[in-house]
C-alpha positions as CSV (number, residue, x, y, z in Angstrom):
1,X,42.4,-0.8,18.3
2,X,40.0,0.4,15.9
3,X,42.4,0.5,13.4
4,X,43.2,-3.3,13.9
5,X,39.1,-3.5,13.4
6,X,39.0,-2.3,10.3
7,X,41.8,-3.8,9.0
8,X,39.7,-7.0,10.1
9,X,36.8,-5.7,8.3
10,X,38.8,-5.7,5.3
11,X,40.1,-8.7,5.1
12,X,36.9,-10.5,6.0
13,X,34.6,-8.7,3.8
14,X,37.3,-9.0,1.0
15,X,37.2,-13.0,1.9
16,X,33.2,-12.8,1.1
17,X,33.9,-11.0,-2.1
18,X,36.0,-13.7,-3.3
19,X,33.9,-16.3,-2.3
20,X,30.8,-14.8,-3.7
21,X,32.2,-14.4,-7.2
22,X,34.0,-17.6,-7.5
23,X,32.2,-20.6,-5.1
24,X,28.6,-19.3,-5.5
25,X,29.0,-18.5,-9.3
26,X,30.5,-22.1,-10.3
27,X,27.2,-24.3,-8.5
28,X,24.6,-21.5,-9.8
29,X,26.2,-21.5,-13.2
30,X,25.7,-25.4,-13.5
31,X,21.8,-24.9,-12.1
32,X,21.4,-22.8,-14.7
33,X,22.7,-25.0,-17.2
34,X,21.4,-28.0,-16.0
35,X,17.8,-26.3,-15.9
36,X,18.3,-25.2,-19.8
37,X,18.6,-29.0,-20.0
38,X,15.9,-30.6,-18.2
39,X,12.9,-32.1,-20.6
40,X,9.9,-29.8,-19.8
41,X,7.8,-31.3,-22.2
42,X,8.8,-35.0,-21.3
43,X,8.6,-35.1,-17.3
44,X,9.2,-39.0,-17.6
45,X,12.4,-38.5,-19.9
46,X,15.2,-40.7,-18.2
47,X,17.7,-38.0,-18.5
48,X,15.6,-35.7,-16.1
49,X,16.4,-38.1,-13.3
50,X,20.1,-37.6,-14.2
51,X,19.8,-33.5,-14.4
52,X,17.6,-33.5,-10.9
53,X,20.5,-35.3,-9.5
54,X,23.2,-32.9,-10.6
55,X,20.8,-30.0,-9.6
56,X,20.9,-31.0,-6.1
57,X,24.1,-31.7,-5.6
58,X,25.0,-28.0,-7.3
59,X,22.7,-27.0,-4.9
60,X,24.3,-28.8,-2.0
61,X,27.9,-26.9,-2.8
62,X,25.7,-23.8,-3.2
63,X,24.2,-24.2,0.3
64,X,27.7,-25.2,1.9
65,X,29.3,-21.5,0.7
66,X,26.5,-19.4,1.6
67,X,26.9,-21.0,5.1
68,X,30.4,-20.7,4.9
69,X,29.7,-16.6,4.3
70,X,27.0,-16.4,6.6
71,X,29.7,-17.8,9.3
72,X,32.3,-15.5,8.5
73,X,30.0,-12.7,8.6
74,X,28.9,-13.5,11.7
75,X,32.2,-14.1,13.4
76,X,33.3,-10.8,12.0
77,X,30.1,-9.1,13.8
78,X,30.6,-11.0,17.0
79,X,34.3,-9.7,16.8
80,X,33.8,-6.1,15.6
81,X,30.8,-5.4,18.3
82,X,32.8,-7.4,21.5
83,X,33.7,-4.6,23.9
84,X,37.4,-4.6,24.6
């Protein structure tokens, strides 16, 4: 059976891995880009309304997969700690 926990383990945590470097990078990647946009010296510049916008929904994706690991991680802590 512990075998079979492990191999679990694995799977899961490989999951995360994935996850981590694809879904997370892709949102923070267009934060960053949309920051390196964003008119610092102009606050009132119309575009800035456009680039908050697109920063918050990056954001949104962002929060969705670091739920979405948080989840997975738990269920894999709930399953590997159950007594049998």
């Amino acid at each position: 059976m512990q075998t079979k926990h492990i191999v679990a383990q694995k799977g899961v945590l490989t999951d995360i891995a994935h996850i981590q470097s694809h879904d997370v990078r892709g949102p923070l990647a267009t934060i960053l880009g949309l920051v390196q946009l964003f008119n610092f010296e102009n606050a009132a510049d119309p575009d800035n309304k456009v680039i908050i916008t697109a920063i918050a929904q990056a954001s949104e994706q962002l929060d969705v997969v670091i739920k979405e690991v948080v989840y997975k991680e738990n269920n894999l802590r709930r399953t590997t700690t159950e007594p049998e």
